[in-house]
C-alpha positions in Angstrom: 8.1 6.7 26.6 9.8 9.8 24.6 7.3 12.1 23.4 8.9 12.6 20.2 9.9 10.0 18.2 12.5 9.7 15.7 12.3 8.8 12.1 14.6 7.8 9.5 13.7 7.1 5.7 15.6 4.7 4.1 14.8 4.7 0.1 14.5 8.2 -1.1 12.9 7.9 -4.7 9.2 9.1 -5.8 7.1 8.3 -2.5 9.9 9.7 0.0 8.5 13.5 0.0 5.4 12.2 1.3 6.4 10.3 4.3 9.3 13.4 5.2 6.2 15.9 4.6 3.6 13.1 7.0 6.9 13.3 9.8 7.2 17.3 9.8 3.3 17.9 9.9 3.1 15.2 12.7 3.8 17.1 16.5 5.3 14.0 18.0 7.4 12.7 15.4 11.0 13.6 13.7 12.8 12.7 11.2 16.5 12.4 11.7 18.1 10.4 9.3 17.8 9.8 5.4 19.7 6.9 3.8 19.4 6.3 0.1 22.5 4.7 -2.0 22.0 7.2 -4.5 23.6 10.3 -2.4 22.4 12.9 -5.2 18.8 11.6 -4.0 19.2 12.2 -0.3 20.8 15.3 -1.0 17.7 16.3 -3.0 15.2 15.3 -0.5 17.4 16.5 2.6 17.1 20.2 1.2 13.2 20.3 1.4 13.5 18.2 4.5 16.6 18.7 6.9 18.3 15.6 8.2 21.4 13.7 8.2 22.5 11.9 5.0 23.5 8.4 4.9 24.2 5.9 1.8 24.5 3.0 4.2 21.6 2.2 6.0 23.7 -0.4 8.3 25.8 2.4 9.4 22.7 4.4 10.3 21.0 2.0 12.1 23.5 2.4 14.6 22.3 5.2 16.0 20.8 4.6 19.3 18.4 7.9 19.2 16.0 6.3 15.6 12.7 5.1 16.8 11.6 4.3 13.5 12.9 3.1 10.6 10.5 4.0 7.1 11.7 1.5 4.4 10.8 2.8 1.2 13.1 1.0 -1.3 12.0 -1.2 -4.1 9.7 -4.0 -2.9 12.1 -6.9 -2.8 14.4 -5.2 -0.6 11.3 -4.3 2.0 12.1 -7.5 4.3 16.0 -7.3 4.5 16.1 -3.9 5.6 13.2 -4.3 7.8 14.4 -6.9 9.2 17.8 -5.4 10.1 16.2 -2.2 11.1 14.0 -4.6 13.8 17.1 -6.5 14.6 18.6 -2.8 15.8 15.7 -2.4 18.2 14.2 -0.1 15.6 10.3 -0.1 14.6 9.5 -0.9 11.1 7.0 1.1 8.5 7.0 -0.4 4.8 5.5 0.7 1.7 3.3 -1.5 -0.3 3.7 -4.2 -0.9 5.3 -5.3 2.3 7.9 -7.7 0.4 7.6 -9.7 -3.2 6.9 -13.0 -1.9 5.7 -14.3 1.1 8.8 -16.7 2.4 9.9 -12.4 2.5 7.0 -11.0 4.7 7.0 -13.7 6.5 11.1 -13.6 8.1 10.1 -9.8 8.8 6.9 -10.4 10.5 8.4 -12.6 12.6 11.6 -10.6 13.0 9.7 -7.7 14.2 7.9 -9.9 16.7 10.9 -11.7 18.1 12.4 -8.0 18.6 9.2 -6.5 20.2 8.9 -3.7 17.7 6.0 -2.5 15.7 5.3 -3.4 11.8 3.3 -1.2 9.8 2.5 -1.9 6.7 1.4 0.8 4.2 -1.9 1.1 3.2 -2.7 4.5 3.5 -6.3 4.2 1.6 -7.7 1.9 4.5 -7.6 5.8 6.6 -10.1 7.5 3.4 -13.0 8.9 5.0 -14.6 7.1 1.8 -13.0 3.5 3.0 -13.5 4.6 6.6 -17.8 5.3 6.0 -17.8 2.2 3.7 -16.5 -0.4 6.2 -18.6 1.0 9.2 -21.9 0.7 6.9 -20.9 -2.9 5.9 -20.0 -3.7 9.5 -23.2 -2.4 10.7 -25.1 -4.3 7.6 -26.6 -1.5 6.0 -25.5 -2.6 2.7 -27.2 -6.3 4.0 -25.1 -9.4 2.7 -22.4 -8.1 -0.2 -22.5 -10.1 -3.3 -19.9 -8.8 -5.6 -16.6 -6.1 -4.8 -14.8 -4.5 -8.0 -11.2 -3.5 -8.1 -9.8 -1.8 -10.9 -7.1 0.5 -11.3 -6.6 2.0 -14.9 -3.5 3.6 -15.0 -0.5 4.2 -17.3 3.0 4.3 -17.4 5.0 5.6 -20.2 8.4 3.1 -20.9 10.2 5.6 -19.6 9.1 5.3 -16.3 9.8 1.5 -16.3 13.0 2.5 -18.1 14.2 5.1 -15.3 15.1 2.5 -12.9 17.3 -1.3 -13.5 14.8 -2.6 -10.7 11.4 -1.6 -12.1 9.6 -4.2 -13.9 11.4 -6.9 -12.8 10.2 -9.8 -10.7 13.0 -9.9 -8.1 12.8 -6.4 -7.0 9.3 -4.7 -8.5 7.8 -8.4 -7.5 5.1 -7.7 -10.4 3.9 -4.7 -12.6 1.0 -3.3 -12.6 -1.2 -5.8 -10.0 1.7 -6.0 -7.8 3.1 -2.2 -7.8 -0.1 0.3 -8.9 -3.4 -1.9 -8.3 -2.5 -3.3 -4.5 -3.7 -0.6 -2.8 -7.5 -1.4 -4.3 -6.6 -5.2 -4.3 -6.6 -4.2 -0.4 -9.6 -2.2 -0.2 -11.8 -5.0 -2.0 -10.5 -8.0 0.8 -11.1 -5.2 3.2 -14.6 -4.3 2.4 -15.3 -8.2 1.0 -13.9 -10.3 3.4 -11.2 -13.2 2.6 -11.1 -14.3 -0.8 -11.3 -18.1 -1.3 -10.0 -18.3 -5.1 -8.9 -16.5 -8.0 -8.5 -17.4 -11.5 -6.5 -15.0 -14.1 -5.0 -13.7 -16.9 -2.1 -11.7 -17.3 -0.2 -10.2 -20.3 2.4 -7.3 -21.5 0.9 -5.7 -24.1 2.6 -1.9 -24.1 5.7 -2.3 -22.9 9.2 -3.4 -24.1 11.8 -4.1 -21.7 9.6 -5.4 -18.6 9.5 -8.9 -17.1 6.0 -8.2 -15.8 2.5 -7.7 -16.3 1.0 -4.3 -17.8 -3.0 -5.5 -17.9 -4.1 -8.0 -15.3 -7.5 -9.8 -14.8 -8.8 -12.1 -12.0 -12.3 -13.5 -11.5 -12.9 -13.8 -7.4 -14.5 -16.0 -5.5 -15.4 -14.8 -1.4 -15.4 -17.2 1.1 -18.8 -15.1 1.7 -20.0 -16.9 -1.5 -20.1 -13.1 -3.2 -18.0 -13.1 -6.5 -15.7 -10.4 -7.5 -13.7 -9.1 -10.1 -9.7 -7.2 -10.0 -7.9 -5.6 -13.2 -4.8 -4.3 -12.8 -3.7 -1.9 -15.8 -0.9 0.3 -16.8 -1.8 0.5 -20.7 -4.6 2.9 -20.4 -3.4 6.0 -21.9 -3.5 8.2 -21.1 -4.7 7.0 -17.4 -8.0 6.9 -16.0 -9.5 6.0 -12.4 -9.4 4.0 -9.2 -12.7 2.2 -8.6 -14.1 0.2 -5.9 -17.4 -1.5 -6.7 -19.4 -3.2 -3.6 -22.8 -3.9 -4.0 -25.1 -5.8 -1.3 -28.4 -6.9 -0.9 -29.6 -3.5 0.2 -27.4 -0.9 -1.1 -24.3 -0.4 -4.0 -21.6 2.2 -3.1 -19.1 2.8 -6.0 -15.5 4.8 -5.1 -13.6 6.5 -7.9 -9.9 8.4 -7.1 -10.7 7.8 -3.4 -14.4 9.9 -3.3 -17.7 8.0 -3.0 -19.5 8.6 -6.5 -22.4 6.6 -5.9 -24.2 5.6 -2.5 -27.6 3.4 -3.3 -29.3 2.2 -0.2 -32.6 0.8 -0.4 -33.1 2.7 3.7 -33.2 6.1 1.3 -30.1 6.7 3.9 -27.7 9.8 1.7 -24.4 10.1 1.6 -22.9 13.2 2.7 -20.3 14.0 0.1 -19.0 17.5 0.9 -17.7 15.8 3.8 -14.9 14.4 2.1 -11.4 15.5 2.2 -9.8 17.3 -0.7 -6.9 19.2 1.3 -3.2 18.0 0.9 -2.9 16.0 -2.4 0.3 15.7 -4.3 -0.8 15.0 -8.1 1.7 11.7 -9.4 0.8 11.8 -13.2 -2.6 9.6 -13.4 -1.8 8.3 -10.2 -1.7 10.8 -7.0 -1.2 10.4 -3.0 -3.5 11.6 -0.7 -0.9 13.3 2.0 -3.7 13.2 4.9 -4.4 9.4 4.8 -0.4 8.3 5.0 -0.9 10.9 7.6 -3.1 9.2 9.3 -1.6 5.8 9.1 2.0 7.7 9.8 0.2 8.8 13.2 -1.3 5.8 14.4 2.0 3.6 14.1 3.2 6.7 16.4 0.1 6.2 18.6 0.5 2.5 18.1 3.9 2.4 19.8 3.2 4.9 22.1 0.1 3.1 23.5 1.7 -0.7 23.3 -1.0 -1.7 20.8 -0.6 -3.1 17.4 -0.8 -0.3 14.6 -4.5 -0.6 12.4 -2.3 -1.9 9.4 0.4 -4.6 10.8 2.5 -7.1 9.4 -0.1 -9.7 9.1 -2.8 -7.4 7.7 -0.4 -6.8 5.1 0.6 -9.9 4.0 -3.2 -10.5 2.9 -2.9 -8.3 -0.5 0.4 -9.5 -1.4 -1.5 -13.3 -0.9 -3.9 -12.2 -3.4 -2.0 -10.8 -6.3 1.0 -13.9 -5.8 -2.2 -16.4 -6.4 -3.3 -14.7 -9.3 0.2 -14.5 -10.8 0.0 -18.3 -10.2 -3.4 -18.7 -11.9 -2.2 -17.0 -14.7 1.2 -18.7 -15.0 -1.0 -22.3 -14.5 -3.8 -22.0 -16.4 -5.7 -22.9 -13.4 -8.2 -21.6 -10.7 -6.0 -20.8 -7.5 -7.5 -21.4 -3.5 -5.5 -19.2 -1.2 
């Protein structure tokens, strides 16, 4: 196995400095290779981070010396590229979501397998120390049996950002608005934390923005297959932007999350949260939205370790197929009317 491994970023809009910064801070990786078809945007990111420059990601997939292919292009386009990158013997990291529908995560799940390479898919909050100390109390039952898990994301986008790009906001390449591209990350965190979800039943609407084929505010009431109810609001219309929150609360303890930080840890054991253990190096500020560089770190480093070791990465293809489950069944809800069982 080489000790260093060699990246290439395909897709270099908003979330492509992160991933180049992750690769240069990471000892055993490289990047190599940066492919966008905008060639004024690879340019851009190839000055911070020096590589070669490609507007055809089929031409650089022919390289023999890429390891791994990052596909950070709009979401509908996650599974073709993926699944050509696999199909050149190439491991595979997507962003969130991992595609737009499932028919799409599914091909490049099992492209990836039929190739033996790696899938990760991003969901760089799953590596928060916050996430990290939450699951282990739940797995160890401090909190006892959970009852209710809270996801909201309160965030807003101006029209120009859904203006600034043909594909965002539409349903074939953004796959949804503001459940689908800003809340998912929390939609994951709450099935994390909560366990499966059984059904949902929503409402969604576009209430501050022209132009958009999607959802600015979205609502779903959850039901666990635990038993424990739930609630998810996706938002985009909350000027001028205001938190991420995570809401679990058991039968012997309540933690609440806000921007990634435990605000609030309630057990009846008397047991205190340390909170000055938390990690506030390395963030990138986004507007009323902002990336935590150490956790896509993380994540960056264990699909690394992942391949290294033969094991499957933390986050794989499967694992991130279950969000994108959950926000397509309450698109369906709301487009029915109806109650929807996953």
């Amino acid at each position: 196995m080489k000790q260093v491994l060699n990246f290439a970023i395909v897709g270099c809009g908003v979330i492509s400095a992160t991933h180049a910064k992750c690769i240069a801070q990471i000892p055993d990786a490289k990047l190599v290779a940066l492919c966008d078809i905008v060639e004024e945007k690879v340019q851009k990111l190839a000055r911070d981070y020096p590589a070669d420059i490609y507007t055809d990601y089929e031409e650089m997939l022919k390289r023999e010396d890429i390891d791994v292919v990052s596909v950070l292009t709009p979401s509908g386009l996650h599974a073709e590229i993926g699944i050509a990158a696999a199909q050149a013997g190439k491991h595979v990291i997507v962003e969130k979501p991992i595609d737009v529908t499932l028919e799409k995560a599914d091909r490049l799940i099992k492209a990836c397998r039929e190739a033996g390479v790696k899938l990760c898919s991003i969901s760089q909050h799953r590596f928060d120390k916050a996430i990290v100390d939450i699951k282990k109390a739940v797995d160890s039952g401090k909190l006892g049996q959970l009852n209710f898990g809270g996801s909201h994301t309160k965030w807003y986008r101006t029209q120009e950002y859904y203006d600034s790009g043909d594909w965002r906001g539409t349903w074939a390449l953004d796959g949804g608005g503001a459940l689908m591209n800003q809340s998912i990350h929390y939609v994951d965190m709450l099935q994390y934390i909560m366990g499966p979800v059984e059904e949902v039943s929503a409402y969604c609407a576009t209430r501050a923005h022209e132009r958009i084929e999607v959802e600015d505010i979205a609502v779903a009431a959850v039901k666990f297959k635990s038993g424990a109810l739930g609630l998810i609001e996706g938002n985009t219309a909350a000027y001028p932007g205001f938190c991420t929150r995570l809401d679990i609360y058991g039968t012997e303890g309540s933690v609440i999350v806000e921007n990634d930080k435990i605000v609030e840890w309630k057990l009846k054991s008397g047991e205190e949260y340390k909170a000055d253990d938390q990690e506030i190096s390395n963030i990138a500020g986004l507007g009323s939205a902002y990336i935590t560089i150490d956790s896509h770190q993380r994540q960056i480093q264990d699909m690394v370790n992942a391949i290294k070791e033969d094991r499957e990465p933390l986050v794989n293809g499967e694992e991130g197929r279950k969000p994108l489950q959950i926000v397509l069944a309450i698109y369906e809800s709301a487009r029915t009317g109806r109650p929807v069982k996953l």
